[in-house]
Each structure stands twice: as structure tokens, then as C-alpha cells.
C-alpha positions in Angstrom: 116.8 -117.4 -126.5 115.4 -118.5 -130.0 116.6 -115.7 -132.7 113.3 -115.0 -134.8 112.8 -114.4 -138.8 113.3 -110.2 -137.8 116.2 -110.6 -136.2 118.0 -113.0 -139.1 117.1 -109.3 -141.5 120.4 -107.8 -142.6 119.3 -103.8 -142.6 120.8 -103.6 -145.9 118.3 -106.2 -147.1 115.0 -104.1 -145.5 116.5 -100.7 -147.1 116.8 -102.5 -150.4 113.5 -104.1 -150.4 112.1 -100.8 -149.3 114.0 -98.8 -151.8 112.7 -101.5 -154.8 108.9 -101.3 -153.8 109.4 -97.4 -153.5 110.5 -96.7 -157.1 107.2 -98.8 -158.8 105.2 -96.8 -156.8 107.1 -93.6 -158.0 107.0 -94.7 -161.5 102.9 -95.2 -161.5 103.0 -91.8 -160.0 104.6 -90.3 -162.4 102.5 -92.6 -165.5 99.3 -90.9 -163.7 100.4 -87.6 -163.3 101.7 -87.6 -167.5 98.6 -89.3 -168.2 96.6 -86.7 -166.6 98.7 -84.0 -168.4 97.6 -85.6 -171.8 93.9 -85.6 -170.8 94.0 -82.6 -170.1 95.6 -81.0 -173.4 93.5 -82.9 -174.9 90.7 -81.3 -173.2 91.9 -77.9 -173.9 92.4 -78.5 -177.7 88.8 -79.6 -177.8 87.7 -77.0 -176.0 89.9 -74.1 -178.6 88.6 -76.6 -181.9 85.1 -75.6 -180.4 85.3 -72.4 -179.7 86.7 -71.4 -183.5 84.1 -73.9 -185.0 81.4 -71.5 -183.6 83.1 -68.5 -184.9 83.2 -69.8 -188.6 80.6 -68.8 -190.7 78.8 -72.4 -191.9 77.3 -70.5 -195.3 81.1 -69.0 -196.3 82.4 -72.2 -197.6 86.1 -71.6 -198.2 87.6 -72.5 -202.0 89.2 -75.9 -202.5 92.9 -74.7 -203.9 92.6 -77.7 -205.6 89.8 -77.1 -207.6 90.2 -73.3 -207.4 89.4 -71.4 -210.5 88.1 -74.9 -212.6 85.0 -74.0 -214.7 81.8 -76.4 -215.0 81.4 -77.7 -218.3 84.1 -78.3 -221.6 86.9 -77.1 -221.1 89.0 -75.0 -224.0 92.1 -77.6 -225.1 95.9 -76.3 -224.1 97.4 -73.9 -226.5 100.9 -76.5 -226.4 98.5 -79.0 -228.1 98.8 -77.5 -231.1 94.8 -78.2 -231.9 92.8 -75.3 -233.7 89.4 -74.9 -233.0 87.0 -73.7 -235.8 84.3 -70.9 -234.2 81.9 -71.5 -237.5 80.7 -75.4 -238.6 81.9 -76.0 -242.3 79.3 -75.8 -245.1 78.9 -78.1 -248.1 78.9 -76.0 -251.3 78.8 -78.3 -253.0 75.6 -79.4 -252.8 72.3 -78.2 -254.8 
């Protein structure tokens, strides 16, 4: 009787081959299930960023701390520079 390709197969050389296609599969399981997880934080961030943008006020515009305080206009020059401004503009008596 003429032995055929199945019964040349070592067990040891199915169970391998079966154990190294098993473990991609596992590892694209387990990329889809994290990539899922991701999606769906992201969806609930979205979802909470929405939620608190309808619960602002639009017309209560909140203070730059940056610019906080700064006056339009001139501005009076730091005491530290040592420059004296006069309130009154000088007048010429000398002339007629």
C-alpha cells in the first residue's frame, strides 16, 4: 500500500502549524477589539465636548488671562523708567 502526503504528517508538525495560524488570528482579534475600544472613547468624549458646549453661554465670553486687565489706548510709562510726565503743556513767556 502507497503511504499518502497525510500519512508522511508528523502530529507535531499539524499542532505547530495549527498553533502558528491560531495566534494571527488571535492577534487581529485582539487589534479589533482595542480598536473598537478607541472608537468608542472617542465617541464618548465627543458626545461629553457636546453636551458642555450646549451648556456654555455663547454671549459670556470668558477673559483672555493673557490680555486680562490691558486698557485700550496709551498706556501710562513704568514708574522703574524713571520718565516724568508733565500734566500741563509748557508756555512761552517769553513771547509778546
Amino acid at each position: 500500500m502507497h503511504a499518502t502526503w497525510l500519512d508522511r504528517l508528523d502530529t507535531r508538525d499539524v499542532f505547530l502549524a495549527m498553533s502558528a495560524r491560531g495566534r494571527t488570528s488571535f492577534n487581529k482579534r485582539q487589534k479589533e477589539a482595542a480598536r473598537r475600544r478607541k472608537q468608542q472613547e472617542k465617541e464618548t468624549k465627543r458626545a461629553e465636548r457636546a453636551a458642555e458646549k450646549k451648556e456654555r453661554d455663547p454671549n459670556a465670553a470668558e477673559e483672555d488671562p493673557d490680555i486680562a486687565g490691558i486698557v485700550p489706548g496709551p498706556q501710562a510709562l513704568p514708574e522703574e523708567w524713571g520718565i516724568v510726565e508733565k500734566d500741563e503743556p509748557e508756555s512761552d513767556d517769553d513771547e509778546p
